[in-house]
LOTORSE-381140 format. One line per field, with one value per residue: residue in three letters; x, y, z of N, C-alpha, C, O in turn. Coordinates in steps of 0.2 Angstrom, whole numbers, plus 5000, padded with zeros to 4 digits. Layout:
N
resn	(ALA ...) .
n.u	(X ...) .
n.v	(Y ...) .
n.w	(Z ...) .
ca.u	(X ...) .
ca.v	(Y ...) .
ca.w	(Z ...) .
c.u	(X ...) .
c.v	(Y ...) .
c.w	(Z ...) .
o.u	(X ...) .
o.v	(Y ...) .
o.w	(Z ...) .
//
This chain:
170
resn	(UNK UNK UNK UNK UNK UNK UNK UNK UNK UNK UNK UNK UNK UNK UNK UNK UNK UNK UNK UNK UNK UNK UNK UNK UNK UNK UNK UNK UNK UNK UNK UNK UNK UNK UNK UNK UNK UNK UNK UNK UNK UNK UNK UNK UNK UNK UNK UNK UNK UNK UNK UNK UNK UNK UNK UNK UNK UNK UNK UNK UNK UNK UNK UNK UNK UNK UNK UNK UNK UNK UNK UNK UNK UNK UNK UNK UNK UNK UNK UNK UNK UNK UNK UNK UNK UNK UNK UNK UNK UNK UNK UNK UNK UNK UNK UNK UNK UNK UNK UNK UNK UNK UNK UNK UNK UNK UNK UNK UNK UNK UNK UNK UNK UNK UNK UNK UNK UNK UNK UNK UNK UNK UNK UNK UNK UNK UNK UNK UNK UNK UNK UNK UNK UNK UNK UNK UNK UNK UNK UNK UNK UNK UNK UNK UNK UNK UNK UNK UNK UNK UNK UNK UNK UNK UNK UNK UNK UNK UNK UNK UNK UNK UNK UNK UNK UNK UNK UNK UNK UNK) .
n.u	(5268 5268 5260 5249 5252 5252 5239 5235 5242 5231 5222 5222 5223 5212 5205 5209 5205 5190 5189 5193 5182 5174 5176 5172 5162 5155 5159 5153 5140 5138 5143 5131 5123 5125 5125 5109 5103 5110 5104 5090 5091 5095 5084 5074 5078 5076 5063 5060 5067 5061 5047 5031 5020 5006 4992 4979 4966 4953 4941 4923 4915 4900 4890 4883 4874 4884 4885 4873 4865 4856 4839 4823 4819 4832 4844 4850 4862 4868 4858 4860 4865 4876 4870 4876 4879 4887 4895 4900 4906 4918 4906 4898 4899 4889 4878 4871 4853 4842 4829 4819 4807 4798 4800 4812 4828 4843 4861 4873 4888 4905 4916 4932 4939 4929 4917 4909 4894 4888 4872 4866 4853 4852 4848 4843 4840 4822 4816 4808 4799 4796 4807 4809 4819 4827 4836 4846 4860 4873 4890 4903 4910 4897 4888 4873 4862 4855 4842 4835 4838 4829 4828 4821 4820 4817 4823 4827 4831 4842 4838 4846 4858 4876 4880 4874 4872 4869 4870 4880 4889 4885) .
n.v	(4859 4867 4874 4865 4861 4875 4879 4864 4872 4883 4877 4871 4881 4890 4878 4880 4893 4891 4880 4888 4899 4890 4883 4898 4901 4888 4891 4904 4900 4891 4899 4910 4902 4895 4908 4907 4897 4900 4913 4906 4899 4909 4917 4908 4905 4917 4914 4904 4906 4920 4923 4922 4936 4940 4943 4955 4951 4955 4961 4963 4974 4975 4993 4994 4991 4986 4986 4989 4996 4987 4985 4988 4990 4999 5001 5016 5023 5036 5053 5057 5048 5043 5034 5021 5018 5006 5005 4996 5001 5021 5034 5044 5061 5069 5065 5061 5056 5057 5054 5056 5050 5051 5070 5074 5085 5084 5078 5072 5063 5057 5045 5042 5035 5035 5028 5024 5033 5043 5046 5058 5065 5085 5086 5077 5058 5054 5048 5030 5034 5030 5029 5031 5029 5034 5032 5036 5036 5038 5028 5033 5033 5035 5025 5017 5012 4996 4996 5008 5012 5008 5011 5006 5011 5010 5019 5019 5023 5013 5004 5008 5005 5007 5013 5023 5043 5055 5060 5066 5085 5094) .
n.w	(4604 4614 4614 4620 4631 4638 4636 4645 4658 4658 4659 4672 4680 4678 4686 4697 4701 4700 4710 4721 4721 4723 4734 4744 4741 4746 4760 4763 4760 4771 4784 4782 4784 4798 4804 4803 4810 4823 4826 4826 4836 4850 4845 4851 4864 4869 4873 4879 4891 4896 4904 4899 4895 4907 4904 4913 4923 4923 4929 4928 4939 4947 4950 4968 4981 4996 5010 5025 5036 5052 5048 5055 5071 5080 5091 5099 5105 5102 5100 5088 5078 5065 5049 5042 5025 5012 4998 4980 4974 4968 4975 4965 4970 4967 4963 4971 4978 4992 5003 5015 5025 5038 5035 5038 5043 5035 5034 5025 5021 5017 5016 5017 5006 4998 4995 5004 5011 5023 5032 5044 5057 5056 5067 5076 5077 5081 5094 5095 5084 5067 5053 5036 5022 5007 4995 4983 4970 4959 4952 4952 4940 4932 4933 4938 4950 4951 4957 4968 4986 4999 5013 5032 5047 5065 5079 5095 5110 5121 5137 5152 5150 5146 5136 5137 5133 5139 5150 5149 5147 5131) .
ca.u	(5267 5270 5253 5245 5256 5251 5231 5233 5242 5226 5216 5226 5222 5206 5203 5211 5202 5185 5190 5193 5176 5166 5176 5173 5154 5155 5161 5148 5135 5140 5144 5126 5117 5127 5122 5103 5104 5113 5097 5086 5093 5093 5075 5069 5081 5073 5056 5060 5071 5056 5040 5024 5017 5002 4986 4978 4962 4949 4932 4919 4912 4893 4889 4880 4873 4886 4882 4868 4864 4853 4833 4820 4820 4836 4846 4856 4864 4869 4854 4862 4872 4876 4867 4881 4879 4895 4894 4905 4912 4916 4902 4896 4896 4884 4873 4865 4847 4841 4822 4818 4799 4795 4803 4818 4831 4846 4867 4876 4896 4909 4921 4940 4937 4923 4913 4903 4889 4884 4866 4862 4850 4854 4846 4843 4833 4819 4817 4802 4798 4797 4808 4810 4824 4826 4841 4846 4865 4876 4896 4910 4910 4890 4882 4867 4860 4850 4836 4835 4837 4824 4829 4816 4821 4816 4829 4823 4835 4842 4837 4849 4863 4881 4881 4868 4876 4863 4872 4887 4887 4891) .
ca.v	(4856 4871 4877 4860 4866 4879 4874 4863 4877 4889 4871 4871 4887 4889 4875 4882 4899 4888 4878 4892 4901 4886 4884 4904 4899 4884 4895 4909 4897 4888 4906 4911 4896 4895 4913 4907 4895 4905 4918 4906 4899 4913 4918 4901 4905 4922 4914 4899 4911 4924 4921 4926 4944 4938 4949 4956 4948 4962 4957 4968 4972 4980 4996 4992 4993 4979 4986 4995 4997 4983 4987 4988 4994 5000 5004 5019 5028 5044 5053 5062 5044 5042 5028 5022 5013 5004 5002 4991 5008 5025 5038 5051 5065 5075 5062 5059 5059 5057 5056 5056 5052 5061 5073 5078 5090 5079 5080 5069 5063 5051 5042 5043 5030 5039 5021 5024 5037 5044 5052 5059 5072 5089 5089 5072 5055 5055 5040 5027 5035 5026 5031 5026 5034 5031 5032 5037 5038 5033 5028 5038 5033 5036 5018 5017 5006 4992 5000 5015 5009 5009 5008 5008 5010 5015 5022 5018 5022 5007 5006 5005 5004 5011 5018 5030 5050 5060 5065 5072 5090 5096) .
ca.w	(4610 4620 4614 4620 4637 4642 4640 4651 4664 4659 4662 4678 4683 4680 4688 4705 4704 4700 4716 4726 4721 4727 4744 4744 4741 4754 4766 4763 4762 4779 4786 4783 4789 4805 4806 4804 4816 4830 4826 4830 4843 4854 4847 4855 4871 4874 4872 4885 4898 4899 4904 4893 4898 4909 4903 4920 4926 4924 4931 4932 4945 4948 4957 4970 4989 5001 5019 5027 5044 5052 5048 5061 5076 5080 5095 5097 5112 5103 5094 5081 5076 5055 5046 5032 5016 5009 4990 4977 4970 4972 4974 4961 4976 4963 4961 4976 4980 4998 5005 5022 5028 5039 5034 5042 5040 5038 5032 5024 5021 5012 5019 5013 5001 4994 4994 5009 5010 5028 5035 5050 5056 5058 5075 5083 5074 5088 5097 5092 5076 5062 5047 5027 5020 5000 4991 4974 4968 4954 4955 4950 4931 4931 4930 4940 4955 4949 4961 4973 4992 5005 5022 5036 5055 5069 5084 5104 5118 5125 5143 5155 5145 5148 5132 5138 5137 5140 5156 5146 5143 5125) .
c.u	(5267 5262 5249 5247 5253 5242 5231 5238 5236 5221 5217 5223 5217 5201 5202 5207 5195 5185 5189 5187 5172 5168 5173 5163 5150 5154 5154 5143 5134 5137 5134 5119 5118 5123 5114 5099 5105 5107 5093 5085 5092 5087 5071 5073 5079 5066 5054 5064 5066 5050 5036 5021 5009 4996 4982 4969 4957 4942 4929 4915 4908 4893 4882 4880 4878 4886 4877 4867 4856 4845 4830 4820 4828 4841 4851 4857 4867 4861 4855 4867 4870 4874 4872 4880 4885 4890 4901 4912 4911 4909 4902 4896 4889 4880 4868 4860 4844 4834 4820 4813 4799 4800 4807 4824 4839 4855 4869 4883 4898 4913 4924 4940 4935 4915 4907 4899 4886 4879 4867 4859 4853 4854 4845 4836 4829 4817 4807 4798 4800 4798 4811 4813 4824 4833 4843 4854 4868 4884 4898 4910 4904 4883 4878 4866 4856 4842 4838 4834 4832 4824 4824 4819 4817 4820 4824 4834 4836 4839 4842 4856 4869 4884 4875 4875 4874 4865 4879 4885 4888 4891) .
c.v	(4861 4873 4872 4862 4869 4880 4874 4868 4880 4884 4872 4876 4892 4885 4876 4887 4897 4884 4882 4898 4896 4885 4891 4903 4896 4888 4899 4906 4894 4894 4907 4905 4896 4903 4914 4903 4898 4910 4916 4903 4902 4915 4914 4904 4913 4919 4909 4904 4918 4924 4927 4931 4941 4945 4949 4951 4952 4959 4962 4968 4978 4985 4994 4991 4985 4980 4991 4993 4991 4988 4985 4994 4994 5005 5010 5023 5035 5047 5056 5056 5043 5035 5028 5016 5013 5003 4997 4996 5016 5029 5043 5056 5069 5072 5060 5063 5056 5060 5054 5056 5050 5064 5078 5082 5086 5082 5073 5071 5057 5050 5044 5039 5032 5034 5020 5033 5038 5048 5052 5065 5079 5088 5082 5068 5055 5046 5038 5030 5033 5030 5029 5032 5030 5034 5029 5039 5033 5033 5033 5036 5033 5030 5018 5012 5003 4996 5003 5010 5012 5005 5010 5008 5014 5016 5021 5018 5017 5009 5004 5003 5008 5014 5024 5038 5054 5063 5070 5079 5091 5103) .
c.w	(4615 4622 4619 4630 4641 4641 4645 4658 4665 4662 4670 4682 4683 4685 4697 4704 4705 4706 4721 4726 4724 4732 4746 4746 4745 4760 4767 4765 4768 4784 4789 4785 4796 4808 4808 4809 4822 4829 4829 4837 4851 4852 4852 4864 4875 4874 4878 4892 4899 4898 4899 4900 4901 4907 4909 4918 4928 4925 4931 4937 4948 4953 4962 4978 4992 5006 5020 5034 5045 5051 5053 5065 5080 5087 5096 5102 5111 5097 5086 5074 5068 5054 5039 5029 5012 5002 4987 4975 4972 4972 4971 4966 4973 4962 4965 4978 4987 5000 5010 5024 5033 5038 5040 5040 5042 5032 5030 5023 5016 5017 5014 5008 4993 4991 5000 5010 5019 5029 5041 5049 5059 5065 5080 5077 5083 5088 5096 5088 5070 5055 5040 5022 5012 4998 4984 4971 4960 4956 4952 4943 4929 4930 4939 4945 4952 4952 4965 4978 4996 5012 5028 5043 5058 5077 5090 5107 5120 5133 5147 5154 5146 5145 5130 5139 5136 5145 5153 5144 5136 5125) .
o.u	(5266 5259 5245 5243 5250 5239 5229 5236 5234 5216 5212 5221 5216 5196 5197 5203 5192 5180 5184 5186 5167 5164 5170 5159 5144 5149 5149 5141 5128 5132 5132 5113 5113 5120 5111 5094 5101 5106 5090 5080 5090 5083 5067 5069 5079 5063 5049 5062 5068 5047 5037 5020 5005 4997 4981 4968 4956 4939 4931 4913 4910 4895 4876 4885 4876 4888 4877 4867 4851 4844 4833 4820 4830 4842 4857 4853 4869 4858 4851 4869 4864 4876 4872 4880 4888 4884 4906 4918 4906 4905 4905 4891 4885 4876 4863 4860 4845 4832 4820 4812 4802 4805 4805 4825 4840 4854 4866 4885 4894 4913 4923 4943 4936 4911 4902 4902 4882 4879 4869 4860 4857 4858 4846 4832 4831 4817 4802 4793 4806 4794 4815 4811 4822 4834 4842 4854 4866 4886 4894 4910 4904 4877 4880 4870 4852 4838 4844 4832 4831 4823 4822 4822 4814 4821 4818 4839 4832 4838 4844 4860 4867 4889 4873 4880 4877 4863 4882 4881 4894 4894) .
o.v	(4859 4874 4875 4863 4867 4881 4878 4866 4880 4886 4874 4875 4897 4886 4873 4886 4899 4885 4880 4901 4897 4885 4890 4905 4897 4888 4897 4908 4893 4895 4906 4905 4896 4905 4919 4904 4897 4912 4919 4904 4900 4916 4915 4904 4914 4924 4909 4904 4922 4924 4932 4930 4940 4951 4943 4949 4952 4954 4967 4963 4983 4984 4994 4990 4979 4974 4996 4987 4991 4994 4981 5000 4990 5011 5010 5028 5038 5044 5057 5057 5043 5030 5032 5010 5018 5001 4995 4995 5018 5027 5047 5054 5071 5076 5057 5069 5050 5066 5048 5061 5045 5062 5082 5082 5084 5086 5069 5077 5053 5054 5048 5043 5032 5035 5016 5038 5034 5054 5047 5069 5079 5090 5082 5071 5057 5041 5041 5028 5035 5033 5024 5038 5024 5040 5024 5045 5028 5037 5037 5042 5031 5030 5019 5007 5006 4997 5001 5005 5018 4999 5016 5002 5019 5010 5022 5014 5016 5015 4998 5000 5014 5017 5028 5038 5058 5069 5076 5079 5089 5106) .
o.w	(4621 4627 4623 4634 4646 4647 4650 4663 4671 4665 4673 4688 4687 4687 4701 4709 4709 4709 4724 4731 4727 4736 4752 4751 4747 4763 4771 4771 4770 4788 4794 4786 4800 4813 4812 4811 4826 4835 4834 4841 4856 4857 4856 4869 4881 4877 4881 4898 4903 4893 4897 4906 4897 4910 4912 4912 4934 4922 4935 4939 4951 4959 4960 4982 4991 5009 5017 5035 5041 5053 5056 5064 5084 5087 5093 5103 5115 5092 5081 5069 5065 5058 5034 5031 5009 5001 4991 4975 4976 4968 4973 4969 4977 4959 4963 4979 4987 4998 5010 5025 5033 5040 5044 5034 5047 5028 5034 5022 5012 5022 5009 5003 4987 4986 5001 5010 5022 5028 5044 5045 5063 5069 5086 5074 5088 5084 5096 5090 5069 5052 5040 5020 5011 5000 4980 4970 4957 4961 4949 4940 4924 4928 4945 4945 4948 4947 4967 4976 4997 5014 5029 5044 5056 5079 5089 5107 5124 5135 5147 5157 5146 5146 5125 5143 5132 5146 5156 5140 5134 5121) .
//
């Protein structure tokens, strides 16, 4: 009978260590779920508390002529005054072409920008003569005008005008 005994102790006692392996197991198993949960909980809570990276809003946008000086016959009380052409973008400085009929001896400039393009003559446009200036550039990263410009004017002295300064010395 002792034998029959002490069985059931080792029954006994196996029973407790196999108990205490599956609470052990329990645990563990809980442990590492709460731990999978609480992961994704904050995954989801940094995805709701910080907005999405907004991608910029890149447009292109053509080189090309967006002011010029009115055409025609054109008033101008100084004779040396710059005729400028704004563009979309900046200016290749190295790529401009400039034609002047009649031929004139003429200067140009950039604005600070470097998106506006000025002419004038060395010496004076002369007054009621008719000129066709032609233009040929590309921007700053090399893309081309759709078409070369052709600007036609002709310059007259206002009469009478108080933006006459012909009496100024220079």
């Amino acid at each position: 009978m002792v034998n029959m005994s002490n069985q059931k102790i080792i029954s006994v006692d196996k029973m407790k260590k196999n108990k205490t392996k599956i609470i052990i197991a329990l645990l563990l198993i809980i442990g590492f779920v709460s731990l999978l949960v609480f992961l994704n909980i904050r995954k989801n809570k940094n995805i709701i508390t910080k907005p999405p990276t907004k991608t910029p809003n890149i447009q292109y946008i053509p080189f090309k002529l967006v002011q010029k000086p009115t055409e025609g016959k054109l008033a101008l009380a100084v004779d040396n005054f710059a005729l400028a052409f704004s563009f979309s973008k900046e200016i290749n400085k190295e790529s401009v072409f400039i034609d002047i009929k009649p031929e004139t001896e003429y200067n140009f400039d950039f604005s600070n920008d470097n998106k506006t393009l000025y002419i004038y003559p060395k010496d004076k446009w002369i007054n009621n003569q008719k000129y066709k200036i032609t233009i040929n550039l590309k921007s700053k990263d090399n893309e081309s005008l759709e078409k070369e410009i052709i600007y036609e004017f002709t310059p007259y002295k206002p009469e009478d005008s108080k933006l006459d300064e012909s009496q100024i010395g220079y």
